[in-house]
DOLUM-428396 format. One record per residue: y, z, x of N, C-alpha, C in turn; residue in one letter. Coordinates in steps of 0.001 Angstrom, whole numbers, plus 500000, padded with zeros to 6 digits. Layout:
YZXYZXYZXa
...
REM end
This chain:
464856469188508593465363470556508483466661470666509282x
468165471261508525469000471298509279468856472739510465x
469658472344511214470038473565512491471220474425511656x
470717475676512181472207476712511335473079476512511605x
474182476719511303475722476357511371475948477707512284x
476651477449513511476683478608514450478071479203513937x
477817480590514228478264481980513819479739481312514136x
480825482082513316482235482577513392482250483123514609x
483690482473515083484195483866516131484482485381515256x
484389486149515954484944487492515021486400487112514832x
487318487009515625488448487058515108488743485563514210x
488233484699513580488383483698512994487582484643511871x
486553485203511989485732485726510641486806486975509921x
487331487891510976487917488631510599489190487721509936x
489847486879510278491132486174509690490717485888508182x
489518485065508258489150484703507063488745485894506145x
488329486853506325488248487963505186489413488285504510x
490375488844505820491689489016505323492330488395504348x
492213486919504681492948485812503710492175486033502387x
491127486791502450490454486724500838491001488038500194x
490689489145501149491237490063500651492480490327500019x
493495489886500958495103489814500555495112488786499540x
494659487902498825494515487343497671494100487480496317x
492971489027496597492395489402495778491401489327495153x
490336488544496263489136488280496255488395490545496753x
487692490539495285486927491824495896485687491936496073x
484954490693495642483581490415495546482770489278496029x
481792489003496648480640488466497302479699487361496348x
479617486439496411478241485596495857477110485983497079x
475754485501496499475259486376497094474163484678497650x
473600484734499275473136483520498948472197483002498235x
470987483873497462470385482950496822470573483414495259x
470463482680494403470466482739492447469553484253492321x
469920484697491817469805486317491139469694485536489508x
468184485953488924468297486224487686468629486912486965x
469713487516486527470115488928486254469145488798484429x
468761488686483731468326488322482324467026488970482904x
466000488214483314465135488613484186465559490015484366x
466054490103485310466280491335486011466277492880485191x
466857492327484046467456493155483205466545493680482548x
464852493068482324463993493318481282463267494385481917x
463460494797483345462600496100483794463687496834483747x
463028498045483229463689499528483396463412500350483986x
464295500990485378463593501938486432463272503040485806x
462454503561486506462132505128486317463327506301486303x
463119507214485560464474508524485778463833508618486638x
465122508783488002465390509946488951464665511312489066x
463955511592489792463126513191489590464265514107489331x
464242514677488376464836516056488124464960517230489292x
466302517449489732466457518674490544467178520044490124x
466696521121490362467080521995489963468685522428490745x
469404522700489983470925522607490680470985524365491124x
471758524016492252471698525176493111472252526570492330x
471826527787492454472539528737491544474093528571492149x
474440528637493025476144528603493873476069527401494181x
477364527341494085478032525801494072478706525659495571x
478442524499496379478429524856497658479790524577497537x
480312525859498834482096525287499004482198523989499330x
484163524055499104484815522284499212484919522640501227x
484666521486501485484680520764502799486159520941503092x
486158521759504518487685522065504902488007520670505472x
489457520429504535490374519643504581490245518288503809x
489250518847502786489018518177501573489964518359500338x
490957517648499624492053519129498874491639518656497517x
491911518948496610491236518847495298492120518093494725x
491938516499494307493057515467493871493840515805492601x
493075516798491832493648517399490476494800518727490842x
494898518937491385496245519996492074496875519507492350x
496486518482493639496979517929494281498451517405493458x
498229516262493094499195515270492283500375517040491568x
500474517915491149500906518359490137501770519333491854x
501015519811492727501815520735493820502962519358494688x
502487517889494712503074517026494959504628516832494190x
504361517001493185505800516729492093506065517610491853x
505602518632492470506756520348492281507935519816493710x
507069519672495093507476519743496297508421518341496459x
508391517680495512509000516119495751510552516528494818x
510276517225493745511842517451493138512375518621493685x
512285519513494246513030519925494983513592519867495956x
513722518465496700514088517690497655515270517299496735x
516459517753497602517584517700497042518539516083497754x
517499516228499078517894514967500238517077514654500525x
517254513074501407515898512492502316515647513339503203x
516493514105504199515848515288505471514777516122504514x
515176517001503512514259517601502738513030517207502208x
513008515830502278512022515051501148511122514697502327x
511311514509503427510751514445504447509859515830505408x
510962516592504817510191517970505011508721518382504466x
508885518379503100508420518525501854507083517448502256x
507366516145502736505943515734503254505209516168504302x
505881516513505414505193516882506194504590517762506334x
504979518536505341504744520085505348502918519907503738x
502910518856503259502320518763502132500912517881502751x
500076519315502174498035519332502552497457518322501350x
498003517656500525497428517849499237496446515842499276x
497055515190500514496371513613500501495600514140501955x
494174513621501265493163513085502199493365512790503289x
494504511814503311494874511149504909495413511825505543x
495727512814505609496133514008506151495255514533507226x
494068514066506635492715515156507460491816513938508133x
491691513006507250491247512052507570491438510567508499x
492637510281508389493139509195509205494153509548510228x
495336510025509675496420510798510836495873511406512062x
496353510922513219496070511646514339496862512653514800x
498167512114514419499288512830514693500206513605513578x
500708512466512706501763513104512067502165512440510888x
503163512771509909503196512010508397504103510694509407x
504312509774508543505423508781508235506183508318507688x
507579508740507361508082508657506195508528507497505869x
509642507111506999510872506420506370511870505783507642x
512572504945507925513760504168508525514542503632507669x
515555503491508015516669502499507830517645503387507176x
518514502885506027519737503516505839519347504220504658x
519826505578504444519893506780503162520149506144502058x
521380505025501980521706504136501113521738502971500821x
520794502777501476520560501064501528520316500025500145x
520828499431499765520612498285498430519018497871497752x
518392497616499241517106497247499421515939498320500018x
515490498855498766513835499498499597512651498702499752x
512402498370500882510912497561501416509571499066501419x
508711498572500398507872499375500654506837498539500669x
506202499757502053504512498566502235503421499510502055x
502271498755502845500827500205502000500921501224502924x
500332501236503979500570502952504602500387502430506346x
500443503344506810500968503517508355499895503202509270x
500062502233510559498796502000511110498812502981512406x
498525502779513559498413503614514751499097503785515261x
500348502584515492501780502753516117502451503047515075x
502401503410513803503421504044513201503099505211513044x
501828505419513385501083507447513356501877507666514809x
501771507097515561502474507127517381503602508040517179x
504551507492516646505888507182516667506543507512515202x
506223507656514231506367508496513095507162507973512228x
507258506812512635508170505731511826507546504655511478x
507727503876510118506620503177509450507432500900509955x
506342500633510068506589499419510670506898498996511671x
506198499682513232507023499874513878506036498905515367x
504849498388514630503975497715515503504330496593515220x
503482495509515797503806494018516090503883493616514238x
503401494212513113503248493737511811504782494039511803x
505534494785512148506701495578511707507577495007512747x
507935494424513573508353494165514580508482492689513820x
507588491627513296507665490465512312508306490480511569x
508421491786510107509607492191509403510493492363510067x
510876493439510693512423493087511096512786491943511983x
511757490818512250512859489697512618513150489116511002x
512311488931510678512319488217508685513949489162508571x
514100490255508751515264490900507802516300490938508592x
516201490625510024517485490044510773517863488598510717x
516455488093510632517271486171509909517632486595508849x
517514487030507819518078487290506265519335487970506289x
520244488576507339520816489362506740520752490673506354x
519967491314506954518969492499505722519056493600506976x
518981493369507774519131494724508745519737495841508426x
520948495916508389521584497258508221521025497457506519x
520445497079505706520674497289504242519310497564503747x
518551497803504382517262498260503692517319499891504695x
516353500328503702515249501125503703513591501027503673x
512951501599504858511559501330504822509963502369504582x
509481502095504043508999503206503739507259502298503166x
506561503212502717505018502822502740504427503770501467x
503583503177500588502968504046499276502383505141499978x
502161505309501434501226506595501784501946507242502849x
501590507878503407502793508611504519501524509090505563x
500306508907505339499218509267506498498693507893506715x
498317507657508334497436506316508765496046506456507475x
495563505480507089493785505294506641493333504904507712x
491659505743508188491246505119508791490667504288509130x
490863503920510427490621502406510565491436501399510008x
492668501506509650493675501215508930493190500614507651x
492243501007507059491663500207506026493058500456505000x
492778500034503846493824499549502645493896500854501700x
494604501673501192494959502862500783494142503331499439x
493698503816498903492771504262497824493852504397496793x
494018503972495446494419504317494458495110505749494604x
493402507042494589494039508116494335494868508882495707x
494577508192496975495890508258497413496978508208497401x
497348506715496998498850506368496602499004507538495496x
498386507618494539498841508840493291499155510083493845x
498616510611494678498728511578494999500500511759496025x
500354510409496612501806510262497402502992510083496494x
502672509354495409504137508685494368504788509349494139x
504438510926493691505720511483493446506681511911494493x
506714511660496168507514511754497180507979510055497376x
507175509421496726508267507563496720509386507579495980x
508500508183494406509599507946493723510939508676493863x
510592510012493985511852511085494746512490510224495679x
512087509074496276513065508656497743513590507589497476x
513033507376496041513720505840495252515201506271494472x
514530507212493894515449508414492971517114508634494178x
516849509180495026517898509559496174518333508827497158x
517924507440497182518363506387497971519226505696496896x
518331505550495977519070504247494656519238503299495094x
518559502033495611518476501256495661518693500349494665x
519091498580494890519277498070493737518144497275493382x
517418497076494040515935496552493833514837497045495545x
513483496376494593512933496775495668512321495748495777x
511832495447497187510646494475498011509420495049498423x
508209494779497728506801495261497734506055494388498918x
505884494845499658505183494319501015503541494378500763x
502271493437500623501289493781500528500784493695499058x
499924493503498796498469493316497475498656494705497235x
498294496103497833498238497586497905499714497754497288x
500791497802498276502245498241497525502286497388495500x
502085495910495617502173495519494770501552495679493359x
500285496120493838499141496491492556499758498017491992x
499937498714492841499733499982492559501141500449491898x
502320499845492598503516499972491407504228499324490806x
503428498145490621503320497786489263502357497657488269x
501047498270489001500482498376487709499311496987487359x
499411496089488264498624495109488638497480494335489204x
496847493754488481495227493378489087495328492210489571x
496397491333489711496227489826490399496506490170492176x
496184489341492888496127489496494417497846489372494725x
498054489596495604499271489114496259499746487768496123x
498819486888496103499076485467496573499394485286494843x
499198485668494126499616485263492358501379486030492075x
500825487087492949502101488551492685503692487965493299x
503118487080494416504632487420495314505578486066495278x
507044486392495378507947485105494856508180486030493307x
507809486208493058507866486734491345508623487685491026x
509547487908490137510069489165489625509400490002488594x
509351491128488806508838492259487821509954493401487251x
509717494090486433510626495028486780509276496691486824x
510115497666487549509189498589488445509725499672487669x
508919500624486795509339502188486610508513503072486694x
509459504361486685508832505510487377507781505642486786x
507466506989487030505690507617485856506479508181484555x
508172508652484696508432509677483808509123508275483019x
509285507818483091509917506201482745511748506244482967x
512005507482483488513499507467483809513884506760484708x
513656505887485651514121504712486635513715503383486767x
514197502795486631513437501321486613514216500561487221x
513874499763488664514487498539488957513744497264489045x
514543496341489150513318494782489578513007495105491227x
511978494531490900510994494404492226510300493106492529x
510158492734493636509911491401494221508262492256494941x
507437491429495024506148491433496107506044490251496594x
505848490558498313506059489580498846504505489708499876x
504439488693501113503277489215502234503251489851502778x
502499490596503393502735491424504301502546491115505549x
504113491509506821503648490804507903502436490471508775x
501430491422508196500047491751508952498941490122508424x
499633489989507034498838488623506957499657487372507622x
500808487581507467501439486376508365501035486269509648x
500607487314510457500057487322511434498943487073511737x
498301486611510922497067485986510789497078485068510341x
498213484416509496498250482984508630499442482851509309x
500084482781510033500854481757510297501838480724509281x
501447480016508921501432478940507506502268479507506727x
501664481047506659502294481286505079503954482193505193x
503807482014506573505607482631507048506609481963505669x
506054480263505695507493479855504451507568480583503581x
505990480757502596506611481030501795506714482642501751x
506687483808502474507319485058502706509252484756502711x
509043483821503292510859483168503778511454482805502516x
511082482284502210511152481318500217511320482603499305x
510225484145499360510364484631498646512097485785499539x
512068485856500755513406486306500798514473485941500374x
514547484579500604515764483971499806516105484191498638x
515413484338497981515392484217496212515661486149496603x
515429486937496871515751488382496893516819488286497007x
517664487111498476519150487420498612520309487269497977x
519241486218496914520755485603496194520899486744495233x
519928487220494599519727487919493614520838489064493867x
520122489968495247520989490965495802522371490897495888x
523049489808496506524218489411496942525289488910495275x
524225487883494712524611488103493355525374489391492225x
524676490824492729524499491727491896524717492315490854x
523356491313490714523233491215489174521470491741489011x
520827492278487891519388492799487623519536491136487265x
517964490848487295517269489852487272517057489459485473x
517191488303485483516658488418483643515710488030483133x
REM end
């Protein structure tokens, strides 16, 4: 009889999830064989029948209703005539979850230049960017901007995140979050004009473009990225996000590999073919 194989450190267990997650692993084998065929030939019992309440209990304060939501979002996002405004317009906007739920402090919009060539967008804001109200601004973000001071890239981006509230526990952003945020991205894509963009993260990458492969399939790659109304479209690159380099190490090259290929492109300027 073997002896068990002794436990993971947490932070080696935690590394290793990550590396699955940011790849696009969303699911578990389980350890022993499941007959599902078998399984399948019993049929549970219905659920006991409950009688539904005559009143419908109120919504949970600071719960906002995701079907408004999205539609009071893209009223408040085009009338942002500027980034100061568009920034307003978020902070001032009840309508995402993370608002109530993760934020301790305050939204997060945006750094770098009004007009920058390059928008870096990543998934949403962790504790030092709820701190400090500026997105990338902890040791994950502190990694990017050395990546975009070896590159060249400093003065020429813009930075920004699919969500503008921390998740808590910094977990990874919900779909109908990001939806509910897009129409204040795209407004800041719209009024920056950028000539392409850099997707930081599996989260930034899935969600605007539209994609089910992990990061690790996504990034190095060109796509091209458009709005919801289909009036804007640029190429877009997805790349790692410093938070996994910081855990992989290793995979710094190829984050580096996929900058290069952004710079020539950029510096080139030319759209991608």
């Amino acid at each position: 009889m073997t002896s068990p194989s002794p436990a993971l450190p947490a932070a080696a267990l935690e590394s290793l999830l990550a590396f699955w997650a940011d790849g696009g692993v969303d699911a578990m084998l389980l350890d022993e064989a499941v007959d599902r065929i078998e399984a399948g030939k019993f049929v549970p019992p219905p659920p006991p029948t409950r009688k539904l309440a005559a009143v419908a209990a109120p919504a949970r304060p600071g719960q906002p209703d995701l079907g408004g939501a999205l539609a009071q979002a893209q009223a408040a996002a085009a009338q942002a005539s500027d980034l100061e405004q568009l920034a307003t317009a978020i902070a001032a906007f009840e309508g995402c979850p993370l608002r109530f739920e993760g934020a301790a402090r305050q939204a997060v919009f945006s750094r770098g230049r009004g007009d920058a060539p390059l928008m870096v967008i990543g998934e949403g804001p962790g504790a030092e960017e709820d701190a400090q109200g500026q997105p990338f601004v902890g040791r994950a973000g502190q990694l990017l901007d050395r990546m975009l001071a070896a590159a060249g890239l400093t003065d020429r981006v813009f930075i920004t995140n699919t969500v503008f509230w921390r998740p808590p526990g910094n977990r990874t952003p919900s779909a109908a979050e990001q939806m509910v945020c897009l129409p204040f991205l795209e407004r800041a894509i719209a009024l920056v004009q950028p000539k392409m963009l850099l997707l930081v993260g599996g989260a930034s990458a899935k969600s605007l473009l539209k994609k089910e492969e992990g990061i690790l399939s996504l990034r190095g790659r060109w796509f091209e990225w458009r709005s919801s109304a289909g009036d804007l479209q640029l190429p877009a690159m997805p790349t790692l996000h410093p938070a996994f380099l910081l855990r992989q190490p290793a995979a710094k090259k190829r984050a580096w590999a996929d900058l290069l290929t952004l710079i020539e492109r950029l510096d080139r300027g030319e759209r991608p073919g």
